[in-house]
C-alpha positions as CSV (number, residue, x, y, z in Angstrom):
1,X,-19.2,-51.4,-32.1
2,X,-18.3,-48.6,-29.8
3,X,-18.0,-45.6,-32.2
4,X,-14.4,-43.4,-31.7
5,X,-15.0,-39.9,-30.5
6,X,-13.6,-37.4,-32.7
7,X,-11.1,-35.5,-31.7
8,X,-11.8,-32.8,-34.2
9,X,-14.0,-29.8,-33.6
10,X,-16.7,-28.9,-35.7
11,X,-16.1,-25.1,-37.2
12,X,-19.2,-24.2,-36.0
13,X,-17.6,-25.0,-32.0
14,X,-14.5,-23.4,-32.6
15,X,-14.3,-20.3,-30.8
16,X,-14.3,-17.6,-32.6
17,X,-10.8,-15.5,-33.6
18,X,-11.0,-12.0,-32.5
19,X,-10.3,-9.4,-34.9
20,X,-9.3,-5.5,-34.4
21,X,-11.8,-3.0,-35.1
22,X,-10.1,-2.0,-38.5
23,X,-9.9,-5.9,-39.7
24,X,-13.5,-6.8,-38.7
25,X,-14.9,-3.4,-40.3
26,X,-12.9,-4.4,-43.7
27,X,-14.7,-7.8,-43.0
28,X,-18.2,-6.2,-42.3
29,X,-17.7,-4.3,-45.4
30,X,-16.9,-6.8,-48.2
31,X,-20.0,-9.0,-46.2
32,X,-21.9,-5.3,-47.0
33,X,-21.0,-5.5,-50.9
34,X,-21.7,-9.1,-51.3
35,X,-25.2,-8.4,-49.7
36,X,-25.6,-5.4,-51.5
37,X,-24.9,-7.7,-55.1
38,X,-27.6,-10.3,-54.0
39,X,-30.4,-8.0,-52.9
40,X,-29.5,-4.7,-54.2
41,X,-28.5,-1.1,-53.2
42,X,-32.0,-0.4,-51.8
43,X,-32.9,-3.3,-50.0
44,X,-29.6,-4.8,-48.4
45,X,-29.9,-3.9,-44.8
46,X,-27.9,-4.3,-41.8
47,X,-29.5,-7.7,-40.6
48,X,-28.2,-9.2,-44.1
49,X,-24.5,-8.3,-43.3
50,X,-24.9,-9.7,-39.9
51,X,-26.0,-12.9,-41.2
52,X,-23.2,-13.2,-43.4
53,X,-20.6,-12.2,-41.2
54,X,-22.1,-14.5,-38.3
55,X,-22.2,-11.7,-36.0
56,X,-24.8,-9.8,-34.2
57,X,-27.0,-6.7,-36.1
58,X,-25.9,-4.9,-33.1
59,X,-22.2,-5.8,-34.4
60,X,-22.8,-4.2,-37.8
61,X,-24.9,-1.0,-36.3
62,X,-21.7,-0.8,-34.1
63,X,-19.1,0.0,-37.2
64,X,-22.0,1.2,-39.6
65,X,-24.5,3.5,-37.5
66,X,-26.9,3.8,-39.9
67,X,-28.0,2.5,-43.6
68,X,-27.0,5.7,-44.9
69,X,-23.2,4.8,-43.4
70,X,-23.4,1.5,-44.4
71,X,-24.3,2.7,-48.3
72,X,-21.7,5.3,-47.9
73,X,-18.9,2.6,-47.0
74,X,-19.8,0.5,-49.9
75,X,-20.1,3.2,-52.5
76,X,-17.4,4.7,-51.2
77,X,-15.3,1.5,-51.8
78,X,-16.6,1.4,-55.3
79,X,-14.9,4.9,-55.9
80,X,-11.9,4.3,-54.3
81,X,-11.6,0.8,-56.6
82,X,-11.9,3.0,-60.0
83,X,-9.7,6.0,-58.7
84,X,-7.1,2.9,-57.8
85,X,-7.7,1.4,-61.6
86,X,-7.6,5.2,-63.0
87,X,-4.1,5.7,-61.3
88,X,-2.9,2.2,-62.4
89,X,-4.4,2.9,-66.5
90,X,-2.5,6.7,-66.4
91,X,1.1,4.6,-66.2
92,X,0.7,3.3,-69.4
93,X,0.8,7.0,-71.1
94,X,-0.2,5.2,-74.6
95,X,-2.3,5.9,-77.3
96,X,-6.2,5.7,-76.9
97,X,-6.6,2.2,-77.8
98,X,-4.1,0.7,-76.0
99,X,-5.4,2.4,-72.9
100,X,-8.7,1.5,-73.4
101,X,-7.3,-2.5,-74.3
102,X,-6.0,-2.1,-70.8
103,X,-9.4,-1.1,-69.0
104,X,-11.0,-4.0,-70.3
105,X,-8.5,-6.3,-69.5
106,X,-8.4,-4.5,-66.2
107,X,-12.0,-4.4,-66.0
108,X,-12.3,-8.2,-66.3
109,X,-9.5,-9.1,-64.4
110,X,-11.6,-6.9,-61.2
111,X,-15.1,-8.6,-62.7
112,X,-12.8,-12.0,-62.1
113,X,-11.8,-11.0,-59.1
114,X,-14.4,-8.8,-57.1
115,X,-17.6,-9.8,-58.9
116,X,-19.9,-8.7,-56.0
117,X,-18.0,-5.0,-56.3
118,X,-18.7,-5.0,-60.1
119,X,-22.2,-6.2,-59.5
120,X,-22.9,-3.0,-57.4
121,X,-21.3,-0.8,-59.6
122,X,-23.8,-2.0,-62.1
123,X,-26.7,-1.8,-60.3
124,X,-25.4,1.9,-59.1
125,X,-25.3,3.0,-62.6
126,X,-28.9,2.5,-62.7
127,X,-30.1,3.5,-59.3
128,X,-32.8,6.2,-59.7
129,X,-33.3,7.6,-56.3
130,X,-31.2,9.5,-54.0
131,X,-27.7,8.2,-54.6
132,X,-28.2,8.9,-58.0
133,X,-26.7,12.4,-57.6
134,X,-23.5,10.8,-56.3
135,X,-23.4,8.5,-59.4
136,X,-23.3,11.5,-61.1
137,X,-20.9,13.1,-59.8
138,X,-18.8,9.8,-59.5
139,X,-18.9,9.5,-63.5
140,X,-18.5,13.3,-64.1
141,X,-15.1,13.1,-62.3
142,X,-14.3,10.0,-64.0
143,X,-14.7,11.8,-67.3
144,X,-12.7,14.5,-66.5
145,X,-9.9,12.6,-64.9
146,X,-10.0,8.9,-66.7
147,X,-6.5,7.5,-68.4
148,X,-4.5,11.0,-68.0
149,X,-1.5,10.7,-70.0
150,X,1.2,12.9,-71.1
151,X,-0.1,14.4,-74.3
152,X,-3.1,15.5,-73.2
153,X,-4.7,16.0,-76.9
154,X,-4.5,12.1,-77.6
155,X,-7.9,11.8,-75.3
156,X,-10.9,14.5,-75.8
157,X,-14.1,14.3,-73.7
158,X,-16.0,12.5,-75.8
159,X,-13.7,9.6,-75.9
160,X,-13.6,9.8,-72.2
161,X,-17.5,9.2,-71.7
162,X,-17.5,6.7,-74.7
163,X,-15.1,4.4,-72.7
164,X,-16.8,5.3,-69.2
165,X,-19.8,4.1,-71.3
166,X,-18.5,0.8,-72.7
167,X,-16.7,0.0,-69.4
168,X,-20.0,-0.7,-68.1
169,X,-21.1,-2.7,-71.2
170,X,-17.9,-4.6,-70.3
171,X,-18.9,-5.5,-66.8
172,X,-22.5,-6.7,-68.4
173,X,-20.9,-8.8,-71.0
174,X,-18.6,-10.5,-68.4
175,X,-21.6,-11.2,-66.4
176,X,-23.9,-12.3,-68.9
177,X,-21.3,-14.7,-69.9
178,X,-20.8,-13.3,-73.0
179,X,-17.8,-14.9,-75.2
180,X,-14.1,-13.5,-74.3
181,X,-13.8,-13.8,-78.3
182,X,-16.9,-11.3,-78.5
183,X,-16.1,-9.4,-75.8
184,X,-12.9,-8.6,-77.5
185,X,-14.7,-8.0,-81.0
186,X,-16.5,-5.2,-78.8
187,X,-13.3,-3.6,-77.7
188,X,-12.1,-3.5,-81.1
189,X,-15.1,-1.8,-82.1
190,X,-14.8,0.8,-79.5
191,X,-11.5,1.7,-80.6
192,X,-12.4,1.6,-84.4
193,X,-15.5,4.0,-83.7
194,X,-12.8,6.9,-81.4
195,X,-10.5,6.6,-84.5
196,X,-12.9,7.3,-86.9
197,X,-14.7,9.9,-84.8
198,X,-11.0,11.9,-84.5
199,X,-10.8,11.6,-88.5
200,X,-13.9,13.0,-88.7
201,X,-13.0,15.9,-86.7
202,X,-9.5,16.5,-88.0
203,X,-11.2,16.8,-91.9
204,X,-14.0,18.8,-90.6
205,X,-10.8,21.5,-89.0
206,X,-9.6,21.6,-92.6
């Protein structure tokens, strides 16, 4: 029996679609932050994005000249994420808790939706070398800027680095698969522990 040619290609033979230089370095870059979840800040290189993308090292050299430009781009990317979330959080102009109800919702909404992003953000937080400094100044202008809302008594600093804290415990929990129901038992908790810190402090002013 005379087998029938296919008429179909194989994706591997079709030729390839070309994309402008701002679409395939957006593309180069998300392949950047899924290689940099997998292997790590510190040991992603250039010749793991190529192979992700299926394009040539040359390719990603060409849009990211060095491995401190390709970090750059993907920390960079990080920031931009949270200073997006930060902006979207300071609409609400609500009470502590119901602000910090909406970063974890928000938080594993992003963990749902860009998991390799929240990996590196994770493995950022505890990067001990030279990009540490830029961590710290990432969280330090979190703190000083997180959920601005109208009545700017309702948040002190110490609220704001006890939620920049727990955000991260978040992202853990969502990726160690902890329960949603648990999860939420640690928001709670969160919120319980600001209140009674700001009662605290209001009976010590007396």
């Amino acid at each position: 029996m005379t087998r029938q040619k296919s008429h179909y290609k194989s994706e591997s033979n079709l030729p390839r679609r070309r994309l402008d230089p701002d679409s395939r370095r957006a593309q180069l870059l998300e392949h950047a932050i899924s290689a940099f979840a997998d292997a790590g800040i510190e040991r992603a290189a250039h010749a793991d994005v190529a192979g992700r993308a299926n394009v040539s090292t040359p390719t990603v050299f060409k849009y990211f000249p060095s491995r401190e430009a390709l970090v750059d781009a993907v920390l960079t990317e990080v920031e931009r994420t949270f200073e997006e979330l930060k902006n979207e959080l300071a609409k609400l102009e609500a009470p502590t808790p119901k602000l910090f109800h909406g970063l974890a919702d928000a938080l594993s909404e992003l963990c749902l939706q860009r998991p390799d992003l929240m990996k590196v953000t994770l493995a950022w937080s505890v990067a001990f070398t030279p990009i540490r400094a830029r961590y710290l100044t990432f969280t330090a202008q979190l703190t000083r800027r997180t959920l601005p809302i109208t009545h700017p008594n309702a948040i002190n600093d110490a609220d704001k680095r006890l939620i920049f804290s727990a955000a991260n415990a978040i992202i853990s929990m969502h990726f160690d698969g902890t329960d949603p129901v648990a999860r939420q038992d640690f928001v709670n908790r969160i919120c319980e522990l600001m209140k009674l810190g700001r009662s605290e402090d209001a009976a010590n002013a007396q």
